[in-house]
CHARMM internal coordinates of N, CA and C (Angstrom, degrees):
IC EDIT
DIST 1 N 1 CA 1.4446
DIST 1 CA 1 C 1.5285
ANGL 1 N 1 CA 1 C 110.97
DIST 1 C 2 N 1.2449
ANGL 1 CA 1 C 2 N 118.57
DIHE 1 N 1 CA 1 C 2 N -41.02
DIST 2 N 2 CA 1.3607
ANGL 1 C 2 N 2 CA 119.15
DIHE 1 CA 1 C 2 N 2 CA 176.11
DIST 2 CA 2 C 1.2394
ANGL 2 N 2 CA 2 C 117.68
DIHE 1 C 2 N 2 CA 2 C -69.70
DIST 2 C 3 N 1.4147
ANGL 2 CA 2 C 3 N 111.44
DIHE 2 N 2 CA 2 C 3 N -35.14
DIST 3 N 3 CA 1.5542
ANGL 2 C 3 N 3 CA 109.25
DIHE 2 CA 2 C 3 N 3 CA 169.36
DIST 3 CA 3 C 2.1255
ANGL 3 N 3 CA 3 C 118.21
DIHE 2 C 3 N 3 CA 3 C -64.63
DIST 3 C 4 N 1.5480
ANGL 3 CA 3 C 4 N 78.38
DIHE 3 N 3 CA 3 C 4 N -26.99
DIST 4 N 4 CA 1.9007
ANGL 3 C 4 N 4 CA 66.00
DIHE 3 CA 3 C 4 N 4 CA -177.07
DIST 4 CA 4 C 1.6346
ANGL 4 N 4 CA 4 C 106.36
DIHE 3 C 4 N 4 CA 4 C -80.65
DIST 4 C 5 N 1.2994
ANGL 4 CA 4 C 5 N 108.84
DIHE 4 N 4 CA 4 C 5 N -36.25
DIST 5 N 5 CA 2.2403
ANGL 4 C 5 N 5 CA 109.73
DIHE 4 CA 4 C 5 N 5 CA 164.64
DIST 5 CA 5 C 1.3060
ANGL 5 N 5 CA 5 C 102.11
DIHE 4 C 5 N 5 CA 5 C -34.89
DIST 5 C 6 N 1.2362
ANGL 5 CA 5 C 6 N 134.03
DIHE 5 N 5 CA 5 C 6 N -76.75
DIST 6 N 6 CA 1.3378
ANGL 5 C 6 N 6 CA 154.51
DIHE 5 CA 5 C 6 N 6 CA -175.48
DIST 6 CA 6 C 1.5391
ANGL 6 N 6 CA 6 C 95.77
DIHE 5 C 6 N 6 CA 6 C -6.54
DIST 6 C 7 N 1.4519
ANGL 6 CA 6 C 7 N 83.82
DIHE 6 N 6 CA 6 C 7 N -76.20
DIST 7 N 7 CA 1.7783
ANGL 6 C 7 N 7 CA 109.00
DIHE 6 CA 6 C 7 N 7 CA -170.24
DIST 7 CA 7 C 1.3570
ANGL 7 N 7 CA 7 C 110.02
DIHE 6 C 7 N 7 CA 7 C -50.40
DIST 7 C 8 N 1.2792
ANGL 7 CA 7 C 8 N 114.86
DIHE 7 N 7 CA 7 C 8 N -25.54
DIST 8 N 8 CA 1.4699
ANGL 7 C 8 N 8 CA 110.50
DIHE 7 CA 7 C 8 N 8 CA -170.06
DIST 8 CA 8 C 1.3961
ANGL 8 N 8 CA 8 C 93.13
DIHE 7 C 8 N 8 CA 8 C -97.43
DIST 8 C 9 N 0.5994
ANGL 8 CA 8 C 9 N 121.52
DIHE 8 N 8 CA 8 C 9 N -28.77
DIST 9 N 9 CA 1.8455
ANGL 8 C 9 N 9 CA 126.93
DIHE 8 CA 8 C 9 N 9 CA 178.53
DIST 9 CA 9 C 1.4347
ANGL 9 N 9 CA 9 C 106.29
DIHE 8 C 9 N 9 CA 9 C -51.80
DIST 9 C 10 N 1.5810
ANGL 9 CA 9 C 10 N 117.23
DIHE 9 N 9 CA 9 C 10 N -70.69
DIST 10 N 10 CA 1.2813
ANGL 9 C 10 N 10 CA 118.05
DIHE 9 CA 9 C 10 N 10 CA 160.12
DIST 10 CA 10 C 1.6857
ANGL 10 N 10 CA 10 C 141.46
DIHE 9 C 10 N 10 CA 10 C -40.88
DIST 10 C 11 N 1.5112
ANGL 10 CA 10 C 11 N 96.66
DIHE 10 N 10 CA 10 C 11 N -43.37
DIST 11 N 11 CA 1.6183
ANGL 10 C 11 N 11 CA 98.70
DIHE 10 CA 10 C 11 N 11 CA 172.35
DIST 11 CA 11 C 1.4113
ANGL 11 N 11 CA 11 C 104.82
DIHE 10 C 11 N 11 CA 11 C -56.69
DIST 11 C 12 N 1.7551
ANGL 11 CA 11 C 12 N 124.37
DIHE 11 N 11 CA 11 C 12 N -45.99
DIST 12 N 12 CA 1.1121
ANGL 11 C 12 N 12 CA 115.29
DIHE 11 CA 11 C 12 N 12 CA -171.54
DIST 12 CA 12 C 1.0949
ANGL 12 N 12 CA 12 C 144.26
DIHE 11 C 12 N 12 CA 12 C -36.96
DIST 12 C 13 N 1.9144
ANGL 12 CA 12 C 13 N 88.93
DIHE 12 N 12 CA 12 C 13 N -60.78
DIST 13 N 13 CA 1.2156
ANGL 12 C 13 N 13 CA 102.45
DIHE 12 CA 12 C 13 N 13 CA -175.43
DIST 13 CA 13 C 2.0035
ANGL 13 N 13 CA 13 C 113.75
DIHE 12 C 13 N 13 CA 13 C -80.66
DIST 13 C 14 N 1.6845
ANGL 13 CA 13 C 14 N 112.09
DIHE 13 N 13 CA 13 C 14 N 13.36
DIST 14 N 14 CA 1.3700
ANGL 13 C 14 N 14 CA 104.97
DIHE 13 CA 13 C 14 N 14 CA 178.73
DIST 14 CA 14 C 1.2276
ANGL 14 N 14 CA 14 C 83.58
DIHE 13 C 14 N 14 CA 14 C -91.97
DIST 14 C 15 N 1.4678
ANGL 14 CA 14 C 15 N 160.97
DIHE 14 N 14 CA 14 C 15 N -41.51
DIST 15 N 15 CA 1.0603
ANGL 14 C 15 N 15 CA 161.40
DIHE 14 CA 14 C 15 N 15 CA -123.95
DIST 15 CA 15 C 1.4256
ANGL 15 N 15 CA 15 C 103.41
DIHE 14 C 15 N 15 CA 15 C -104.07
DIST 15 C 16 N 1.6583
ANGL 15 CA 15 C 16 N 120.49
DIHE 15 N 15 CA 15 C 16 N -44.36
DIST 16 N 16 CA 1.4618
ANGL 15 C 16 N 16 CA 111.37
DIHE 15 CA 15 C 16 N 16 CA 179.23
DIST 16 CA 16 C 1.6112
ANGL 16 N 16 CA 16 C 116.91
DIHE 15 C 16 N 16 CA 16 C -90.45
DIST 16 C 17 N 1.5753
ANGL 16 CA 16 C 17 N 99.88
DIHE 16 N 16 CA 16 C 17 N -9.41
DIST 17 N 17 CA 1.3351
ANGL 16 C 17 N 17 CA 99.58
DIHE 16 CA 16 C 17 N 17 CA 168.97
DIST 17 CA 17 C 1.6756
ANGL 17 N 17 CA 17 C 127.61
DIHE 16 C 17 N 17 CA 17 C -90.53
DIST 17 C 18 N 1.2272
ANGL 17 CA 17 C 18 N 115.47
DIHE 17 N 17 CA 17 C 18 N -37.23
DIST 18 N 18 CA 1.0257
ANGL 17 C 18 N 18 CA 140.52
DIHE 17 CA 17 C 18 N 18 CA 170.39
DIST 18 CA 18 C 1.5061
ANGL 18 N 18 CA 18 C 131.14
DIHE 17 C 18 N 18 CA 18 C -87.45
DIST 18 C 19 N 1.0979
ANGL 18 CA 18 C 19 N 137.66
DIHE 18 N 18 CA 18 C 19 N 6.25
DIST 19 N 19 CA 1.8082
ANGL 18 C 19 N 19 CA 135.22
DIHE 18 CA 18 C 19 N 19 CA -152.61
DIST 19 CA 19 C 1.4125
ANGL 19 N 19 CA 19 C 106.67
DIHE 18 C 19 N 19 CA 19 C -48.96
DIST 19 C 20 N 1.3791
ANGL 19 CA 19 C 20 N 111.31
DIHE 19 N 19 CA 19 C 20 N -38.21
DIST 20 N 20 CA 1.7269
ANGL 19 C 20 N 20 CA 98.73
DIHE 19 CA 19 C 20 N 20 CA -170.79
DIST 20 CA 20 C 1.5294
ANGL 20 N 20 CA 20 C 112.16
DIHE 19 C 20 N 20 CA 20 C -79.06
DIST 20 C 21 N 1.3408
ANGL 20 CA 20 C 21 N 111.75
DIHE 20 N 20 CA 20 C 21 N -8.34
DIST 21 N 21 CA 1.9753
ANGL 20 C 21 N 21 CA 113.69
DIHE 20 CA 20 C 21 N 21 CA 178.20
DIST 21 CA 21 C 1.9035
ANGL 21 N 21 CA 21 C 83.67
DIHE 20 C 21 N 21 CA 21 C -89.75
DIST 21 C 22 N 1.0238
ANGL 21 CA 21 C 22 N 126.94
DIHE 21 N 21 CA 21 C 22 N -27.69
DIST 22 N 22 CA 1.3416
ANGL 21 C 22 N 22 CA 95.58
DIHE 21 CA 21 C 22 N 22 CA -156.61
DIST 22 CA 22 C 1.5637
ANGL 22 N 22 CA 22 C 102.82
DIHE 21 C 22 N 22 CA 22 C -92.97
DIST 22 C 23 N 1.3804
ANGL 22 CA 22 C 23 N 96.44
DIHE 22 N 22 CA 22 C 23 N -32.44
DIST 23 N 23 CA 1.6039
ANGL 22 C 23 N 23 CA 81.91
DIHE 22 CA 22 C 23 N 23 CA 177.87
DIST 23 CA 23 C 1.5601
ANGL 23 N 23 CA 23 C 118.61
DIHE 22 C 23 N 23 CA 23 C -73.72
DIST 23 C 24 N 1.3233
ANGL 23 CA 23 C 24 N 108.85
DIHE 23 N 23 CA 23 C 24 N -14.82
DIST 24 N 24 CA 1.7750
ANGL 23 C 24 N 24 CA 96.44
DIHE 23 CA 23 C 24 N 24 CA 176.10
DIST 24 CA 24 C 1.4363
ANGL 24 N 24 CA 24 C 103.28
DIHE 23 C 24 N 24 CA 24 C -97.13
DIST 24 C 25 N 1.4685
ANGL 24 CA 24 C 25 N 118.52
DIHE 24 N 24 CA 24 C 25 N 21.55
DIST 25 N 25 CA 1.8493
ANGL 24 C 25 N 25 CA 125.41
DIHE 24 CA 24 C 25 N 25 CA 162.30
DIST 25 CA 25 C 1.8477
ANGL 25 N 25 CA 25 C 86.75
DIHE 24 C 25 N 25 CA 25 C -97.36
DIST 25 C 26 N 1.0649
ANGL 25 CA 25 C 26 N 123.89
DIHE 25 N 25 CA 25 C 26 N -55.03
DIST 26 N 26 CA 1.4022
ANGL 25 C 26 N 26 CA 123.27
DIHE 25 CA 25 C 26 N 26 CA -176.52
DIST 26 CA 26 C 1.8474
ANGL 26 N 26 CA 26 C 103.81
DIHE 25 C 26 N 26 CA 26 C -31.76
DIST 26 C 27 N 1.2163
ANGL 26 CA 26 C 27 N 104.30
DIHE 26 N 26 CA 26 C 27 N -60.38
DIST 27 N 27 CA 1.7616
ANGL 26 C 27 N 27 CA 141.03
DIHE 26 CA 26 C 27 N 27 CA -162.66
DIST 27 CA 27 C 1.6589
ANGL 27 N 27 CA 27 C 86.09
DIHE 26 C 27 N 27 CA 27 C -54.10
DIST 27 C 28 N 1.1349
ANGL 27 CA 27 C 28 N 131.54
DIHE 27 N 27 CA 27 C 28 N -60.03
DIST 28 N 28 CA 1.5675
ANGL 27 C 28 N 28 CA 143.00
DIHE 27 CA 27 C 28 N 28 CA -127.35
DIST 28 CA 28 C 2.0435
ANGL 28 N 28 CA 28 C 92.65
DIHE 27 C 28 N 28 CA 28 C -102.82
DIST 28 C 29 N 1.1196
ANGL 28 CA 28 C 29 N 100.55
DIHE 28 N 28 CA 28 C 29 N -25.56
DIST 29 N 29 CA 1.3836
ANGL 28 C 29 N 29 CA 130.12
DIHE 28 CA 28 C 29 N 29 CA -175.72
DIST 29 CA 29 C 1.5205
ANGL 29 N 29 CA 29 C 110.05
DIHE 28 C 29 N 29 CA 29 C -70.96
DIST 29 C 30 N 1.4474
ANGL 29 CA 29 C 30 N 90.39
DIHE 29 N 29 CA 29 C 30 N -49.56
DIST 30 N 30 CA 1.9118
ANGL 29 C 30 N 30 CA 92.14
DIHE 29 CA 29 C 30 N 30 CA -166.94
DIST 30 CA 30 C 1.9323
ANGL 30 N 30 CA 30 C 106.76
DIHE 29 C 30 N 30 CA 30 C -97.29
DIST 30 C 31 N 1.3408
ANGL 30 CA 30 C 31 N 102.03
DIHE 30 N 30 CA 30 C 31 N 1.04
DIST 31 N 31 CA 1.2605
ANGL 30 C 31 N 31 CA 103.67
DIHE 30 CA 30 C 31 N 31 CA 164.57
DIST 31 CA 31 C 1.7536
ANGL 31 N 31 CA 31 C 118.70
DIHE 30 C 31 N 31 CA 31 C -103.38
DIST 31 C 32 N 1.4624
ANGL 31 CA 31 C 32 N 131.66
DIHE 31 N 31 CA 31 C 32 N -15.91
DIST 32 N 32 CA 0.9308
ANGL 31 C 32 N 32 CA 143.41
DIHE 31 CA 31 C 32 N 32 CA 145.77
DIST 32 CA 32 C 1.5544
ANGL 32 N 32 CA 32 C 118.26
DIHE 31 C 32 N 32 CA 32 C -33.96
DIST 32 C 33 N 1.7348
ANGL 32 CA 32 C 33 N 123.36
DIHE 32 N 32 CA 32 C 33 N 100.08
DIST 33 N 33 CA 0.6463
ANGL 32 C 33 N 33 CA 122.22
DIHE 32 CA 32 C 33 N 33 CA 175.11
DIST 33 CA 33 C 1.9837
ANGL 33 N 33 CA 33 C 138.80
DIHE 32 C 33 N 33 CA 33 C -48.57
DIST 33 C 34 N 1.5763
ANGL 33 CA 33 C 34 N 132.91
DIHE 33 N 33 CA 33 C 34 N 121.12
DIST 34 N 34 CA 1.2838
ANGL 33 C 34 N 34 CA 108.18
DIHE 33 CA 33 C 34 N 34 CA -160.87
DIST 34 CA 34 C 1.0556
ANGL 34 N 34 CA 34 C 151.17
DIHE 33 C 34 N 34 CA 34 C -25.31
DIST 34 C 35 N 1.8886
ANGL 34 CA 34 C 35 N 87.00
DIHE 34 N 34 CA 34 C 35 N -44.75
DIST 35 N 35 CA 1.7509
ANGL 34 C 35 N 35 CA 93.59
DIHE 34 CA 34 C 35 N 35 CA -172.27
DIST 35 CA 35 C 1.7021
ANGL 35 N 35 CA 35 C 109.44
DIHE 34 C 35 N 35 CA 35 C -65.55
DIST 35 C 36 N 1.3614
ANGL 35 CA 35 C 36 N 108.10
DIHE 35 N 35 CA 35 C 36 N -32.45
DIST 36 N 36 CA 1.6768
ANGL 35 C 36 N 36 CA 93.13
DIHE 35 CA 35 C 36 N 36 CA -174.91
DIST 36 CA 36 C 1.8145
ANGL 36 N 36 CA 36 C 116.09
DIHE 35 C 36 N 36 CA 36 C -66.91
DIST 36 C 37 N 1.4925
ANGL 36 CA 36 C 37 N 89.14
DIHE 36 N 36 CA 36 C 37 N -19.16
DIST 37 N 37 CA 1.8666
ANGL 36 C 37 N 37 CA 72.24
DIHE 36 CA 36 C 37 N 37 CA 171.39
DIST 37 CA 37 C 1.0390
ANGL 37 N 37 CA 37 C 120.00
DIHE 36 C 37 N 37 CA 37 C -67.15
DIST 37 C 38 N 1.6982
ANGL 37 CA 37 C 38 N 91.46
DIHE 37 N 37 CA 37 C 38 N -58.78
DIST 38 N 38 CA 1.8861
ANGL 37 C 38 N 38 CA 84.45
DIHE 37 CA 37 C 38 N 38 CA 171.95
DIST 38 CA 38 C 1.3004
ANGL 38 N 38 CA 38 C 128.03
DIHE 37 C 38 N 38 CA 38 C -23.03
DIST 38 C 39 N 1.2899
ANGL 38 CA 38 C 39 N 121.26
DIHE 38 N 38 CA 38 C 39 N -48.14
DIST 39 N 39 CA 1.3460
ANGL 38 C 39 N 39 CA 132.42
DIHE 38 CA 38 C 39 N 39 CA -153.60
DIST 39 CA 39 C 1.9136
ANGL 39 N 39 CA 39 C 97.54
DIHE 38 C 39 N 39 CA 39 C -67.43
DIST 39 C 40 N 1.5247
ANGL 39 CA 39 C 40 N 94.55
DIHE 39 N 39 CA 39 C 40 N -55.14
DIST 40 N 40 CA 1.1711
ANGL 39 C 40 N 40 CA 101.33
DIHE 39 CA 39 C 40 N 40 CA 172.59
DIST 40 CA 40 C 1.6526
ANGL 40 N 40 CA 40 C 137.69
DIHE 39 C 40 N 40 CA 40 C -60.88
DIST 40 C 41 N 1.4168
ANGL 40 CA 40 C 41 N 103.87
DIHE 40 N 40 CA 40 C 41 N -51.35
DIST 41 N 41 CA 1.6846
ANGL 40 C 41 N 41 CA 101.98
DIHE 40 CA 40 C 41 N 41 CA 144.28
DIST 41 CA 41 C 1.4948
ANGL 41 N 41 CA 41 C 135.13
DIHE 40 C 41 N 41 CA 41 C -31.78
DIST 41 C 42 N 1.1242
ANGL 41 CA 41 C 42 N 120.48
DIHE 41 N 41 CA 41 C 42 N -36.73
DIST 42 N 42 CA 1.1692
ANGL 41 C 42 N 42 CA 131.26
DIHE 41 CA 41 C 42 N 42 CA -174.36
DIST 42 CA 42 C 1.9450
ANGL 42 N 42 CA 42 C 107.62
DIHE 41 C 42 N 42 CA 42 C -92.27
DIST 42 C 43 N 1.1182
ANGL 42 CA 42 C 43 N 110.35
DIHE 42 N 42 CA 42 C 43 N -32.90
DIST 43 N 43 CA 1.1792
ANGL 42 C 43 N 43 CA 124.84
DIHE 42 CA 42 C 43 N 43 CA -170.06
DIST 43 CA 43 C 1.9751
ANGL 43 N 43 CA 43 C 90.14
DIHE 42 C 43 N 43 CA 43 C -74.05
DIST 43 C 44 N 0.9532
ANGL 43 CA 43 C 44 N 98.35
DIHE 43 N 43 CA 43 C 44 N -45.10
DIST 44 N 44 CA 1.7201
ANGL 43 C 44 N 44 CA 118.43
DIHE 43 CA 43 C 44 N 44 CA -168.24
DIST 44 CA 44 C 1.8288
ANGL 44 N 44 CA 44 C 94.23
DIHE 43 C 44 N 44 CA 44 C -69.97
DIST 44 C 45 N 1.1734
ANGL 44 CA 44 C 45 N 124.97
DIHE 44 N 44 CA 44 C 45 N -40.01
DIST 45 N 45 CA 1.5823
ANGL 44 C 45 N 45 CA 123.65
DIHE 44 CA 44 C 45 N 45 CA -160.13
DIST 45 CA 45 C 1.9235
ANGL 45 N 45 CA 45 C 76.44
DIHE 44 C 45 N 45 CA 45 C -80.48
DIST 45 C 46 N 1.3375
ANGL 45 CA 45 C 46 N 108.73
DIHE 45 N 45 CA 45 C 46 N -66.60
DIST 46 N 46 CA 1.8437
ANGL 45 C 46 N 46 CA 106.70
DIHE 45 CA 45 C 46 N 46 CA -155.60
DIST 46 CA 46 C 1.6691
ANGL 46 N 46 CA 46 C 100.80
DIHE 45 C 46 N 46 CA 46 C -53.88
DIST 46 C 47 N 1.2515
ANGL 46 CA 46 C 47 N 123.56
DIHE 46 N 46 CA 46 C 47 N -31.78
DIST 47 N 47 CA 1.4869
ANGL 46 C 47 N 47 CA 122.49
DIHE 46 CA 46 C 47 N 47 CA 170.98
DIST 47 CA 47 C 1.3753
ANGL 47 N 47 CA 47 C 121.96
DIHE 46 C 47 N 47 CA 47 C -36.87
DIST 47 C 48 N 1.7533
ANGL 47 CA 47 C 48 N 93.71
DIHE 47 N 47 CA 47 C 48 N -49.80
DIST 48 N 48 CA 1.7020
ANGL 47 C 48 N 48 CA 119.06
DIHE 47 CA 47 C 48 N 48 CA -158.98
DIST 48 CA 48 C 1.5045
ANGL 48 N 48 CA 48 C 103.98
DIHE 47 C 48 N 48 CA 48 C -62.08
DIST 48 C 49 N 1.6013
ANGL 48 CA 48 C 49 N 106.62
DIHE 48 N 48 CA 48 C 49 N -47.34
DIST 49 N 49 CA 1.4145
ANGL 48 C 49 N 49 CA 133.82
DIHE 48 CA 48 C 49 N 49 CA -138.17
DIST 49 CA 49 C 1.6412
ANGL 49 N 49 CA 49 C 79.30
DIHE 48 C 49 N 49 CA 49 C -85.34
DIST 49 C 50 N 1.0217
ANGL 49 CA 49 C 50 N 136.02
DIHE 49 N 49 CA 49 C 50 N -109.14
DIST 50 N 50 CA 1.4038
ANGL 49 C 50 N 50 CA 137.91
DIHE 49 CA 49 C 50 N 50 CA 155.48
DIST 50 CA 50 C 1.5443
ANGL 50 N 50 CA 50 C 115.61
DIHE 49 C 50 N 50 CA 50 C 29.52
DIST 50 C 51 N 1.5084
ANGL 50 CA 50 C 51 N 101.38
DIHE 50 N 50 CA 50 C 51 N -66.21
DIST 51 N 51 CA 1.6670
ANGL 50 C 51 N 51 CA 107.10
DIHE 50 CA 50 C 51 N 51 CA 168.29
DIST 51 CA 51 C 1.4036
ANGL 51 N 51 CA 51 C 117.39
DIHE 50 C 51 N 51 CA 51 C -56.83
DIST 51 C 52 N 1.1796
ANGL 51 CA 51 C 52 N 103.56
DIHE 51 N 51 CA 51 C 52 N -46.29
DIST 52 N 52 CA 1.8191
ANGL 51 C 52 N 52 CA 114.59
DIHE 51 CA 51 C 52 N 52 CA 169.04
DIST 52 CA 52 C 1.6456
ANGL 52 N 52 CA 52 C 118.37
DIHE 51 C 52 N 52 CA 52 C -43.71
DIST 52 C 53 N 1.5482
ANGL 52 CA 52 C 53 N 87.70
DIHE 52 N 52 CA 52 C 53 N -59.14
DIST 53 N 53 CA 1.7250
ANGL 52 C 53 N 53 CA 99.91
DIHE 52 CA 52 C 53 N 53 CA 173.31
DIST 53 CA 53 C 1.6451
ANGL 53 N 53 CA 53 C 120.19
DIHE 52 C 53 N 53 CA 53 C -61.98
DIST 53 C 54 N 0.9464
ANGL 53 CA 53 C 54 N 127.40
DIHE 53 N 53 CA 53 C 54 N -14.82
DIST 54 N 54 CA 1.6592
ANGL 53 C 54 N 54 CA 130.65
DIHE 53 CA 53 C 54 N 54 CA -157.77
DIST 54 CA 54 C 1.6978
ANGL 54 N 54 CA 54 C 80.23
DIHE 53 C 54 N 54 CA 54 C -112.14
DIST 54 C 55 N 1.4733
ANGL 54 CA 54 C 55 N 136.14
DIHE 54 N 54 CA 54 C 55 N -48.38
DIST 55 N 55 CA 1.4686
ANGL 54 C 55 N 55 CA 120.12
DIHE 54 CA 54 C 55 N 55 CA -171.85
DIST 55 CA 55 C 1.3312
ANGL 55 N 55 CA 55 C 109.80
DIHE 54 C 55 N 55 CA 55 C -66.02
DIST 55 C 56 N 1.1174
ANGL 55 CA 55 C 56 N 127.82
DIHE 55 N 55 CA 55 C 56 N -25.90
DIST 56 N 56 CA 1.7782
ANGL 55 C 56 N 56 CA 143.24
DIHE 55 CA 55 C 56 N 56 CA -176.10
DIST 56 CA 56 C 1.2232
ANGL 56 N 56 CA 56 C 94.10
DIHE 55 C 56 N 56 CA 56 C -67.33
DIST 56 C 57 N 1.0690
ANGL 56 CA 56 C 57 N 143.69
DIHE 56 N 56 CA 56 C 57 N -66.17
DIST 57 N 57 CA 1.3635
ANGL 56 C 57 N 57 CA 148.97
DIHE 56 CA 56 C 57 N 57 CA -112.36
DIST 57 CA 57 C 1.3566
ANGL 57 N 57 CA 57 C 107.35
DIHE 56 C 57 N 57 CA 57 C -77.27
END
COOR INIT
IC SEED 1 N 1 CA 1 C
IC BUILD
C-alpha cells in the first residue's frame, strides 16, 4: 500500500510540476505502438518486483 501512495505521490508532483513534459509523454505514449508497452510494462513490473525482493532480503 505504501508503495502504491508513493507512486501517486510521484505522478503528482510530475504533473503539477511539469504539465507540458507530461502531456507530450501522454502524446508520445498514445502513438507508441502496444506491443512495446507491454514490453515495457512488464519490464517495469519484473524491475519493481526484484527491487521489492532485494529490500526484503
Amino acid at each position: 500500500m505504501t508503495g502504491a501512495a508513493l507512486a501517486l505521490v510521484l505522478e503528482g508532483v510530475c504533473y503539477a510540476l511539469l504539465p507540458g513534459a507530461m502531456r507530450r509523454l501522454a502524446g508520445r505514449m498514445a502513438e507508441t505502438p502496444p506491443e512495446r508497452l507491454r514490453w515495457a510494462g512488464l519490464a517495469g513490473a519484473c524491475i519493481g518486483v526484484a527491487l521489492v525482493w532485494l529490500e526484503r532480503r
